[in-house]
DSSP file (Angstrom, degrees, kcal/mol; ACC not computed):
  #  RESIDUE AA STRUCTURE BP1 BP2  ACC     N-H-->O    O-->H-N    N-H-->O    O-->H-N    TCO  KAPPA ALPHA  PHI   PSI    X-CA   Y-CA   Z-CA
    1    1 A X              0   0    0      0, 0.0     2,-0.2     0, 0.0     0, 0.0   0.000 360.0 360.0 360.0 132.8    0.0    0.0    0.0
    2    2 A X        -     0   0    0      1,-0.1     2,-0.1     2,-0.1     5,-0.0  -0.348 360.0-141.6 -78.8 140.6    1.3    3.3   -1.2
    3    3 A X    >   -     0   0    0     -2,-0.2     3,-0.9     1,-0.1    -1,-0.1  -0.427  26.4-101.3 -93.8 177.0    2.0    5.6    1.9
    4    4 A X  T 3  S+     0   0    0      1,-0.3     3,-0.3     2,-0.2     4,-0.2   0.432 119.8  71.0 -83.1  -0.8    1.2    9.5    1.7
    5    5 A X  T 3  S+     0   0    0      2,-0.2     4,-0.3     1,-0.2    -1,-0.3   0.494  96.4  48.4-117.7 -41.8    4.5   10.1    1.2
    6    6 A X  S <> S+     0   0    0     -3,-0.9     4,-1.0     1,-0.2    -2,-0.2   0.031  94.3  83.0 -87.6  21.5    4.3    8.6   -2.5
    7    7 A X  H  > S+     0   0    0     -3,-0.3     4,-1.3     2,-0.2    -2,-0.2   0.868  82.3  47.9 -93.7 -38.3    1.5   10.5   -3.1
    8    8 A X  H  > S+     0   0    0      2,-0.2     4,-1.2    -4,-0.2     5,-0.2   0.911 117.4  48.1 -94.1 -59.8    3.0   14.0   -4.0
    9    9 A X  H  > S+     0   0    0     -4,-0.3     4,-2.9     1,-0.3    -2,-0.2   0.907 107.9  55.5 -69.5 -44.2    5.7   11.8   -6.9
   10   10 A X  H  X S+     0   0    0     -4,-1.0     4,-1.6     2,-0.2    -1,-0.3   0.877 115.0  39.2 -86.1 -26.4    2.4    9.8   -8.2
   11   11 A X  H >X S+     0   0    0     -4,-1.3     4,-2.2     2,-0.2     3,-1.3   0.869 111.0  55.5 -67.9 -76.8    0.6   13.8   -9.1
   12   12 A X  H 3X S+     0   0    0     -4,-1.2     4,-0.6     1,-0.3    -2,-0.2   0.614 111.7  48.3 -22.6 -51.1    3.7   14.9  -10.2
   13   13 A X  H >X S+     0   0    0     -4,-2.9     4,-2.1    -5,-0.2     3,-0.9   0.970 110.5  45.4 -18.3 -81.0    3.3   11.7  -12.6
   14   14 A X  H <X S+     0   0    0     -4,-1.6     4,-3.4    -3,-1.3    -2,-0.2   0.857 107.1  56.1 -61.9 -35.2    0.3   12.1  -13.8
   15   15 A X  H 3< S+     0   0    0     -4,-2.2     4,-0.5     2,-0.2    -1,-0.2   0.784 112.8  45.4 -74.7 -15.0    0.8   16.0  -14.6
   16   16 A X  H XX S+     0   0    0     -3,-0.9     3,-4.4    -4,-0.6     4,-0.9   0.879 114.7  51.4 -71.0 -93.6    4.0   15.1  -17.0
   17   17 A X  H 3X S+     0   0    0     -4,-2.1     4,-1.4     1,-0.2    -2,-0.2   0.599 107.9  50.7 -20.4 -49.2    1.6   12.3  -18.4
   18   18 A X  H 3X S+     0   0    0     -4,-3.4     4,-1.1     2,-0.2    -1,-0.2   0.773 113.2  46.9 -47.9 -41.6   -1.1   14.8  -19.0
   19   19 A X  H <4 S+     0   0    0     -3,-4.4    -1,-0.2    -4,-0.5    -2,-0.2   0.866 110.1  48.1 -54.6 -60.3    1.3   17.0  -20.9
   20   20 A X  H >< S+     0   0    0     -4,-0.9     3,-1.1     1,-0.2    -2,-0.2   0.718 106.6  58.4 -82.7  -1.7    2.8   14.6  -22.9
   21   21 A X  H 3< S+     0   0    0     -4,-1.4    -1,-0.2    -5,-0.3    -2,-0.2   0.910 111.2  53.5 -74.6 -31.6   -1.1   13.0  -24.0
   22   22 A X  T 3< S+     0   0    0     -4,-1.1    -1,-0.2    -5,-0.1    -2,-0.2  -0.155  76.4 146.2-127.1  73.1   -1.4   16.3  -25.1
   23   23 A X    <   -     0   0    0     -3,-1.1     3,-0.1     7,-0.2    -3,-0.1  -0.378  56.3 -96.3 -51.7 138.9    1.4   16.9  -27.2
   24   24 A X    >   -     0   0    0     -2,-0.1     3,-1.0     1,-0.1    -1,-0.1  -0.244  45.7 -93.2 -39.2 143.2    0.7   19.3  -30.2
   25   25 A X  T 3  S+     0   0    0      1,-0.2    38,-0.2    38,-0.1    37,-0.1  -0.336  99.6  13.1 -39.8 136.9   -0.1   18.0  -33.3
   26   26 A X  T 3  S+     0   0    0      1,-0.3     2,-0.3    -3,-0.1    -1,-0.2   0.539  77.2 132.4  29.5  29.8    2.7   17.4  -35.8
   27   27 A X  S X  S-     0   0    0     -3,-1.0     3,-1.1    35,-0.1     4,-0.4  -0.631  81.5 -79.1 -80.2 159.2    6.0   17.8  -33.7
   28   28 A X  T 3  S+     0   0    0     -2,-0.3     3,-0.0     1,-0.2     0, 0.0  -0.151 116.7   1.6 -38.8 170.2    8.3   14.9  -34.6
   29   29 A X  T 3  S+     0   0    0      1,-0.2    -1,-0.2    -3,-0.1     4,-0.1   0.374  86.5 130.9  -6.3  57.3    6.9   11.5  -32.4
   30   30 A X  S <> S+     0   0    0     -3,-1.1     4,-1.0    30,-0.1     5,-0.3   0.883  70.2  57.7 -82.8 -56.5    4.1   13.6  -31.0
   31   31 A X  T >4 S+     0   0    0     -4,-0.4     3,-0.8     2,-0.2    29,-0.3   0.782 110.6  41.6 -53.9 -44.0    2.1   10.5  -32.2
   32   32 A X  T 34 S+     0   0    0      1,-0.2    -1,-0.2    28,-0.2    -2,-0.1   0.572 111.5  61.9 -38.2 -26.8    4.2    8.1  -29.9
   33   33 A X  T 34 S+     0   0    0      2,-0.2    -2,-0.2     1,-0.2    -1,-0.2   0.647 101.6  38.0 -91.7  -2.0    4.1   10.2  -27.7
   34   34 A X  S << S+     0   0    0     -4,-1.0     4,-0.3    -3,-0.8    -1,-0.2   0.383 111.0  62.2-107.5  11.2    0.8   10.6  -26.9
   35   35 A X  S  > S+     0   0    0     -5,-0.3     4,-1.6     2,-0.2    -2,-0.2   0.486 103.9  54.6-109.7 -20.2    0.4    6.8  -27.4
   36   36 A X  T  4 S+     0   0    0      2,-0.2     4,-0.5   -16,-0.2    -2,-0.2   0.486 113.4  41.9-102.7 -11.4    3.1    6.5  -24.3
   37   37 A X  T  > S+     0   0    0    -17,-0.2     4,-2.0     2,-0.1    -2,-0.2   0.786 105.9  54.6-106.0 -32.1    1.0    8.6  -22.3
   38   38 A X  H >> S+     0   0    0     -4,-0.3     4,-1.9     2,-0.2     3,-0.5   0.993 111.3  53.4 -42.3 -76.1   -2.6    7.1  -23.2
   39   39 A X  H 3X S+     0   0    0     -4,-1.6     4,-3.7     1,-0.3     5,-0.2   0.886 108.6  54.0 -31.9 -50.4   -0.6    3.4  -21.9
   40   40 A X  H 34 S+     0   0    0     -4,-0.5     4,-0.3     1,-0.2    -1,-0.3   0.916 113.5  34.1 -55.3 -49.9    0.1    5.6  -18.8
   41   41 A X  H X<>S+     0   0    0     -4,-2.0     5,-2.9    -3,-0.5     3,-1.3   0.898 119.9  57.1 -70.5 -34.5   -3.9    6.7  -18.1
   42   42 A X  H ><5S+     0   0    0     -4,-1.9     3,-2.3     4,-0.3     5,-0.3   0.975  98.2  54.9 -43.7 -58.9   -4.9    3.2  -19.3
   43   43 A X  T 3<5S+     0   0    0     -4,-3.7    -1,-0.2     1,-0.4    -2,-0.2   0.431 107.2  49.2 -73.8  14.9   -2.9    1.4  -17.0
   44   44 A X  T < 5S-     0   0    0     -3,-1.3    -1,-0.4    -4,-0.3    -2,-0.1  -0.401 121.1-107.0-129.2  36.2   -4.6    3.3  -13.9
   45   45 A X  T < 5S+     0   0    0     -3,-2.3    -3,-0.2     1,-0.2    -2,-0.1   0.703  88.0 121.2  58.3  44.1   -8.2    2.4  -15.5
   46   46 A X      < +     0   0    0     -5,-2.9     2,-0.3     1,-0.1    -4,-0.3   0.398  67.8  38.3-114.7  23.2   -8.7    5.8  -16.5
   47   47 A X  S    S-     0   0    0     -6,-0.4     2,-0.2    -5,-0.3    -2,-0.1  -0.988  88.1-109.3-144.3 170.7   -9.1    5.3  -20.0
   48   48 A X     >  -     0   0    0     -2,-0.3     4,-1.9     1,-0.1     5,-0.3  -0.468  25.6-117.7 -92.0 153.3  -10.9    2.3  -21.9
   49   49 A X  H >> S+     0   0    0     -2,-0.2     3,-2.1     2,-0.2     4,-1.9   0.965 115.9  49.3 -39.6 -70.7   -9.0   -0.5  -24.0
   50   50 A X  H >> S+     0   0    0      1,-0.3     4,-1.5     2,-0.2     3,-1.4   0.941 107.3  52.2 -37.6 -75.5  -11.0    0.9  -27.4
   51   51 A X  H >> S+     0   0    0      1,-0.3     4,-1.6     2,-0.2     3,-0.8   0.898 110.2  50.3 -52.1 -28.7  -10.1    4.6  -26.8
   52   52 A X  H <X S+     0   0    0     -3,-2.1     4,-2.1    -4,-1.9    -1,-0.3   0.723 106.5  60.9 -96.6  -1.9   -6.2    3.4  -26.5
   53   53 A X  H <X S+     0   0    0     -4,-1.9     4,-0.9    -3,-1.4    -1,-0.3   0.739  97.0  50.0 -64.9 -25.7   -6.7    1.6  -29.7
   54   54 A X  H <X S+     0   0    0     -4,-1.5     4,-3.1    -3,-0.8    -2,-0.2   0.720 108.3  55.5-105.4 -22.5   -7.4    4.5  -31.6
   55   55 A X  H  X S+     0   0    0     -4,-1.6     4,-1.2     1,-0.2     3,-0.2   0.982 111.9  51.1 -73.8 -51.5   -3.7    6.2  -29.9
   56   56 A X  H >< S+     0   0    0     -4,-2.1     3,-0.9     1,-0.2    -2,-0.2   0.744 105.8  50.4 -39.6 -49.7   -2.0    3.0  -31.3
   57   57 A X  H >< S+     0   0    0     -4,-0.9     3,-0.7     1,-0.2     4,-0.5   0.865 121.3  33.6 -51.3 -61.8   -3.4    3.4  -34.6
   58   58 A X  H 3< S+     0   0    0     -4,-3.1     3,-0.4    -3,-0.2     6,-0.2   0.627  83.4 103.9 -98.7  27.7   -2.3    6.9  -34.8
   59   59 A X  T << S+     0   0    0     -4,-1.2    -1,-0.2    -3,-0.9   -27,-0.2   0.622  85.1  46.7 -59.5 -15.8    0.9    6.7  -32.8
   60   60 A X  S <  S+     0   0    0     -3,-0.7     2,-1.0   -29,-0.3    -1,-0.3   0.828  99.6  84.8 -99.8 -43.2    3.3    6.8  -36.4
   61   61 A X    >   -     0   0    0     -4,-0.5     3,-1.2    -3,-0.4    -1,-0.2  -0.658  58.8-178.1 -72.6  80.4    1.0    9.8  -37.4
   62   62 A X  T 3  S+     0   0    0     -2,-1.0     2,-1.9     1,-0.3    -1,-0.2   0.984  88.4  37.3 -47.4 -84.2    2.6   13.0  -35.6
   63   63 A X  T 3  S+     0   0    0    -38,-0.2     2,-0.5     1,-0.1    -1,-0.3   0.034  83.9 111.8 -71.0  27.3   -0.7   15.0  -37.3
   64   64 A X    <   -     0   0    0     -2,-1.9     2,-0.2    -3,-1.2    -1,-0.1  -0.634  61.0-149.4 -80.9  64.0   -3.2   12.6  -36.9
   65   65 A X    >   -     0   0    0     -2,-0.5     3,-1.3     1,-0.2     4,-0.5  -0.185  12.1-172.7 -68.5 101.8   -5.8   14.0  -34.2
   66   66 A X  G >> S+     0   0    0      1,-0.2     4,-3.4     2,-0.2     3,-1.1   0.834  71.7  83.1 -62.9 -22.5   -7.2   10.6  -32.4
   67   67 A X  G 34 S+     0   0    0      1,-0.3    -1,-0.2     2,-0.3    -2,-0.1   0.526  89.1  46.3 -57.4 -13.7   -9.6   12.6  -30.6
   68   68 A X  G <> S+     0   0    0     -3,-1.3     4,-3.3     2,-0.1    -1,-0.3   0.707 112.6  49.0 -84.1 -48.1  -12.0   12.7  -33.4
   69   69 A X  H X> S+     0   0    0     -3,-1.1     4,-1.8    -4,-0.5     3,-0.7   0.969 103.2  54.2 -73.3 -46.5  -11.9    9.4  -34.2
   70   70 A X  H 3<>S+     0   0    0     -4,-3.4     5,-1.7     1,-0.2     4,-0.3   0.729 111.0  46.6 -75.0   3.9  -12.3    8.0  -31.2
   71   71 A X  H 345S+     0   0    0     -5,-0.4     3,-0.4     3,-0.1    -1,-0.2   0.802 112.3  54.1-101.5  -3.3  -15.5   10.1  -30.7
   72   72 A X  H <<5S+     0   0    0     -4,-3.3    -3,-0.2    -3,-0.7    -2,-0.2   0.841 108.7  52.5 -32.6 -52.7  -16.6    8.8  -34.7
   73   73 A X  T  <5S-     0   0    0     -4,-1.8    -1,-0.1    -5,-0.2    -2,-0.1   0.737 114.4-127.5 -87.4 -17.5  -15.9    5.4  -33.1
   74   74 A X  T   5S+     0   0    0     -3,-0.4     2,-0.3    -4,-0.3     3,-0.2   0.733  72.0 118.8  88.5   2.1  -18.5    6.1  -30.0
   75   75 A X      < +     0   0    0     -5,-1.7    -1,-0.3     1,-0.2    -2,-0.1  -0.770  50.1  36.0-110.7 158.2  -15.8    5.2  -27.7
   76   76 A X     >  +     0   0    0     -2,-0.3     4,-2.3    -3,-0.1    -1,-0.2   0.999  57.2 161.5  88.4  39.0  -14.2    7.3  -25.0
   77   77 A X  T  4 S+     0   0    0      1,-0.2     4,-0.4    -3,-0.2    -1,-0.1   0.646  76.0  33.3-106.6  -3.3  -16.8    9.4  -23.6
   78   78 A X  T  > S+     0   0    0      2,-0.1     4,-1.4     3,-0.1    -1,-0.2   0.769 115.6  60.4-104.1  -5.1  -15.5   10.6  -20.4
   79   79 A X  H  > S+     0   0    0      1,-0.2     4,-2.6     2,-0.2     6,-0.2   0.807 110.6  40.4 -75.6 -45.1  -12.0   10.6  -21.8
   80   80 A X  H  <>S+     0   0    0     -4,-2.3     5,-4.1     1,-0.2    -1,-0.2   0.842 116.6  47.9 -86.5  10.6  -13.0   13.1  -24.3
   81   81 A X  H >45S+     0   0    0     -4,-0.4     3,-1.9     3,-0.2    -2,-0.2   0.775 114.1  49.2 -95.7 -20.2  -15.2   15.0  -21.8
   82   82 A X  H 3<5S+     0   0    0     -4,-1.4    -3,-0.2     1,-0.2    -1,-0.2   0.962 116.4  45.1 -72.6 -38.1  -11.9   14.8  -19.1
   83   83 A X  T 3<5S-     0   0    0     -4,-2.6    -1,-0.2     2,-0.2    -2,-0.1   0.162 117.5-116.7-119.6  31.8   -9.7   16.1  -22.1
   84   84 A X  T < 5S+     0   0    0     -3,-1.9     2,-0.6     1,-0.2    -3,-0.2   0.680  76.5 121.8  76.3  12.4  -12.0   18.7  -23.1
   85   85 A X      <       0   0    0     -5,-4.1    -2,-0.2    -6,-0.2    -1,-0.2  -0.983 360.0 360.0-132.1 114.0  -13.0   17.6  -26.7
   86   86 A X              0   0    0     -2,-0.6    -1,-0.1    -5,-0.1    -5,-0.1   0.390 360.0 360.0-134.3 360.0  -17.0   17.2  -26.6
């Protein structure tokens, strides 16, 4: 069990992670990179399997904006309402 003491280093996580899901569009490995922070909120159940399908899929695509597709796809609907795209 994580003490309060790891608590301050797991925000400090997450607020990097947050950053890096939402790299701008078309920098170099923006698209891996937002596909390496999507793993991160997945693996703390805050984002659904489907919605981190659609960051794999455009993870080679620097300018690809998943955020559209995954609300075309119907998946992801507190993800996009958490990251502001409704």
């Amino acid at each position: 069990m994580a003490d309060e003491a790891d608590k301050p280093e797991e925000d400090g996580e997450a607020a990097e992670q947050w950053e890096l899901v939402n790299t701008p569009l078309g920098e170099q490995w923006s698209g891996r990179t937002r596909y390496a922070a999507a793993m991160f909120f997945y693996k703390r159940d805050e984002m659904s399997a489907e919605t981190l399908e659609v960051y794999r899929i455009c993870a080679r695509l620097d300018s690809e904006n998943p955020l559209p597709i995954i609300r075309d796809r119907g998946v992801g609907k507190d993800w996009l309402k958490r990251i502001g795209f409704e």
